[in-house]
C-alpha positions, -999 to +999 in steps of 0.1 A: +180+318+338+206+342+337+203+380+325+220+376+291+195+343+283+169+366+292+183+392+266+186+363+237+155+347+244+140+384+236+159+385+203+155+352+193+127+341+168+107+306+176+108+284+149+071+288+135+053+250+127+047+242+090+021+221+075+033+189+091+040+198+118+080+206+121+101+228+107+140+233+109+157+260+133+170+283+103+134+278+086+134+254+059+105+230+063+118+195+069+103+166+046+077+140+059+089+113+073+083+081+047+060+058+059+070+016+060+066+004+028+048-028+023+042-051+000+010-066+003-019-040-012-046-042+019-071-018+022-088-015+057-122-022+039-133-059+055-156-079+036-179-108+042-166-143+028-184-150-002-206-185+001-182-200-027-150-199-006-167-204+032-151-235+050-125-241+022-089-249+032-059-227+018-048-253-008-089-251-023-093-215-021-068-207-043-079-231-072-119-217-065-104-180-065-087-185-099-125-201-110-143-166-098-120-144-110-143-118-133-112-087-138-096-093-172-060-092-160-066-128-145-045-124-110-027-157-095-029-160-062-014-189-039+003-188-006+028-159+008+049-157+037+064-124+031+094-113+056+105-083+067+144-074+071+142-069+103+149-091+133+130-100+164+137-105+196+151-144+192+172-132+164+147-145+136+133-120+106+096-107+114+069-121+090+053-090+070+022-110+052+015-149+061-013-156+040-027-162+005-018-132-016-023-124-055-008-107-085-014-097-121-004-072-144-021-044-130-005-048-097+030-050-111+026-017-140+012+001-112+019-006-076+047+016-078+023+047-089+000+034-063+021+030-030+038+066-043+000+082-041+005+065-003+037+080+006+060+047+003+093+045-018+086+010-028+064-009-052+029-026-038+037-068-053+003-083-040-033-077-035-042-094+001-076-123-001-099-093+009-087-074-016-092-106-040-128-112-027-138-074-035-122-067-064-112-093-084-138-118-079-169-095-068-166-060-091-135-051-106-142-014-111-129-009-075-096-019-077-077+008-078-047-009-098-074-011-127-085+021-122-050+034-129-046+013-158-078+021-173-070+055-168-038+052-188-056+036-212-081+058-220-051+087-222-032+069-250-063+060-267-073+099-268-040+106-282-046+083-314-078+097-321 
């Protein structure tokens, strides 16, 4: 190190971290990165397999899940193979979600309100079969797409009153 980096390095202000962690060398925070978006809804909640759908095949699942289904936005669910845009190594696209998948209105008025609260730029499209077997075939209350749209609900319905 030379005398006159000495001298600057004395002078010079550190760039001081900001709440995630990085911040520009003039001092303007820099945004979060955006996280992948997806769009299959899976929570990292895992539940058991209800007796009704253990040892079914794909094709059977789906009729039995549309027969269980207790939320009153009545999802349709059937098979998936989602793709990503990117490539792999032999040239062919990468599969995002292989696998029996659902959607209703909830999941379309609101996924984009939902995967925003998430930090994604695009839109959830489906509810994953765990999400199916916990939400909209066990209690409904805990998906959160209904929760947003009985939350919008209720605000309009305050507003007539």
């Amino acid at each position: 190190m030379s005398f006159f980096d000495s001298l600057l390095s004395i002078f010079k202000k550190s760039p001081k971290p900001t709440a995630n962690g990085v911040q520009s060398p003039r001092g303007a925070a820099l945004p979060p990165e955006p996280k992948a978006n997806k769009n299959v809804y899976d929570e990292a909640i895992k539940v058991p397999v209800p007796e009704w759908a253990a040892g079914l095949n794909n094709t059977d699942l789906t009729m039995q899940l549309r027969d269980h289904v207790k939320c009153h936005f009545a999802p349709n669910f059937g098979w998936k193979k989602i793709m990503t845009a990117k490539t792999g190594p032999d040239g062919d696209l990468i599969p995002e979600y292989d696998g029996i998948a659902g959607d209703c209105g909830a999941v379309k008025s609101y996924g984009m309100k939902l995967a925003q609260k998430h930090g994604r730029t695009m839109p959830y499209k489906y509810v994953d079969l765990n999400m199916a077997f916990r939400c909209c075939c066990d209690i409904p209350t805990k998906c959160p797409f209904l929760q947003l749209a009985d939350k919008e609900a209720k605000a309009v319905n305050a507003l007539r009153h």
